[in-house]
Structures are given as C-alpha cells and as structure tokens.
C-alpha positions in Angstrom: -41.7 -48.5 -108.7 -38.1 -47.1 -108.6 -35.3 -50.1 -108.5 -32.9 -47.7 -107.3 -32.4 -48.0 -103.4 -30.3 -45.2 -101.5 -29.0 -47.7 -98.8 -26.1 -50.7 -99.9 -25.3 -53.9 -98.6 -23.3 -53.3 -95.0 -24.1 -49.9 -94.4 -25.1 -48.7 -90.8 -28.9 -47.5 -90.9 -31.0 -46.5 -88.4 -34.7 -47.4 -88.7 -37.1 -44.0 -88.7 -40.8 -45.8 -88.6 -42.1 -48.9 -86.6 -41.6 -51.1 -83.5 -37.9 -50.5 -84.0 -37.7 -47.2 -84.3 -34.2 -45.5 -83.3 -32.6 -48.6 -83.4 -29.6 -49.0 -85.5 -28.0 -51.9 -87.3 -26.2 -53.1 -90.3 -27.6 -54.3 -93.5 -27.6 -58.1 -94.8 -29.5 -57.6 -97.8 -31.2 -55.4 -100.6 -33.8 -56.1 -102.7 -34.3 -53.2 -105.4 -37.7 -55.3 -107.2 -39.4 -55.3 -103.7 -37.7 -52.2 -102.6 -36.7 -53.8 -99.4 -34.0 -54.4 -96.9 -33.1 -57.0 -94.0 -31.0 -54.9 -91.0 -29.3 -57.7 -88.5 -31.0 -58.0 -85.6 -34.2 -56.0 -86.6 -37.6 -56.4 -87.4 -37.3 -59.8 -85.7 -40.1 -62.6 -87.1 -40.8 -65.8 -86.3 -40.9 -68.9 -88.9 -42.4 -72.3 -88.7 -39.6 -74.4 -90.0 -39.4 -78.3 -91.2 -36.1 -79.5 -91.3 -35.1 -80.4 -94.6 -32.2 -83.0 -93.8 -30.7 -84.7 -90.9 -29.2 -82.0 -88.0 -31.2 -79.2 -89.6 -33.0 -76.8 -87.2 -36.7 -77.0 -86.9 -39.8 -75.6 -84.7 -40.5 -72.0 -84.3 -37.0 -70.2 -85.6 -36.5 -66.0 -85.5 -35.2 -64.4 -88.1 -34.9 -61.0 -89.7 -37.8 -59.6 -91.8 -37.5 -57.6 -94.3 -37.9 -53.6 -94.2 -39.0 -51.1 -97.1 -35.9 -49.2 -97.9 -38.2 -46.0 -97.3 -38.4 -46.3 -93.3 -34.6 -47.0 -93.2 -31.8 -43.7 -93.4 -27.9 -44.6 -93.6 -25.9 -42.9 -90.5 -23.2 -40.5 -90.8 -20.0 -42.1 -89.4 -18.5 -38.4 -88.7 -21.7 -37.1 -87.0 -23.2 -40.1 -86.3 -26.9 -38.9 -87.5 -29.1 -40.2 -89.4 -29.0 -38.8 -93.0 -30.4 -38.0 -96.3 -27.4 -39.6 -99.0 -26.1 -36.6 -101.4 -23.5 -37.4 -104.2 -20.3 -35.8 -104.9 -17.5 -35.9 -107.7 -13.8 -36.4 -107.3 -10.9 -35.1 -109.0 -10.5 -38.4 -111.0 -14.2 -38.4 -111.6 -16.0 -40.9 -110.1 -18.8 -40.2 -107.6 -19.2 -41.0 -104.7 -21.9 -40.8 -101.5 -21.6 -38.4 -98.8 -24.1 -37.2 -95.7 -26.1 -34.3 -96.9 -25.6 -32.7 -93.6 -22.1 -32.8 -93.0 -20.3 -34.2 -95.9 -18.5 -36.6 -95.0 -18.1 -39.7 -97.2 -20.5 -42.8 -96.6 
C-alpha cells in the first residue's frame, strides 16, 4: 500500500462515500501506514470509556473515526469544489498543490 496520502493535516475536505456524504470538514489527523484520516465532526463513533484518573470523563463518549484517505477529496477555496490535487512549480522552484480544475493554490 502507498504511504503517500493526497490530503494534509487542516485542509478542508469534503467526504465523497458513506453516511456523510457531501459533508465537509477540516482534518485533525493523517495516518499514511493505515491510509486514513480523522475530519472534525465526521464519521461520529461512540467509545466505552474508563476513566483513567480522578475528573476524567467516562461512560459512552463520541468521537471521530477515522476515514480512508480514498473517500475523502480536498475543496477548492477559489471554486469551492471538490477536487482532484495537481502539482505545479514556481519560479524559485519549489512545488506546490493546486485544484486540477481551476488552479488555484491549495
């Protein structure tokens, strides 16, 4: 499996498969071994939790559950779309992500 993910930590995504499908949010976290992301406030789960010291939470807790990468797309801040990520050079030479639709930077 590829360890290379095409979304980053904080972009805005869009979720194109599953109960949340449409909905948009921010990303927490990437994992590149499991190929997976968490987006806040999606893909909701809930967890049996002990407290582990005194003023902890515990009981039935949601959190976020994590997403393959696959079913997520960045959106475009200019066209505000979700969209596939294409790479382009600068002048000074370093690259850099833009929408493949558009062009504008991500």
């Amino acid at each position: 499996m590829s360890n290379k993910i095409h979304v980053k930590t904080g972009d805005e995504v869009m979720i194109i498969s599953g109960k949340d499908k449409g909905k948009t949010g921010k990303v927490l976290a990437v994992s590149p071994s499991e190929g997976k992301v968490i987006v806040e406030k999606r893909n909701m789960v809930t967890k049996h939790v002990k407290p582990r010291k005194a003023g902890d939470p515990s009981g039935i807790v949601k959190a976020e559950g994590a997403l393959y990468a696959c079913k997520v797309q960045p959106v475009c801040s200019k066209c505000k779309k979700p969209t596939r990520v294409a790479h382009k050079f600068e002048k000074d030479g370093s690259k850099i992500r833009v929408c493949a639709k558009c062009g504008a930077k991500l």
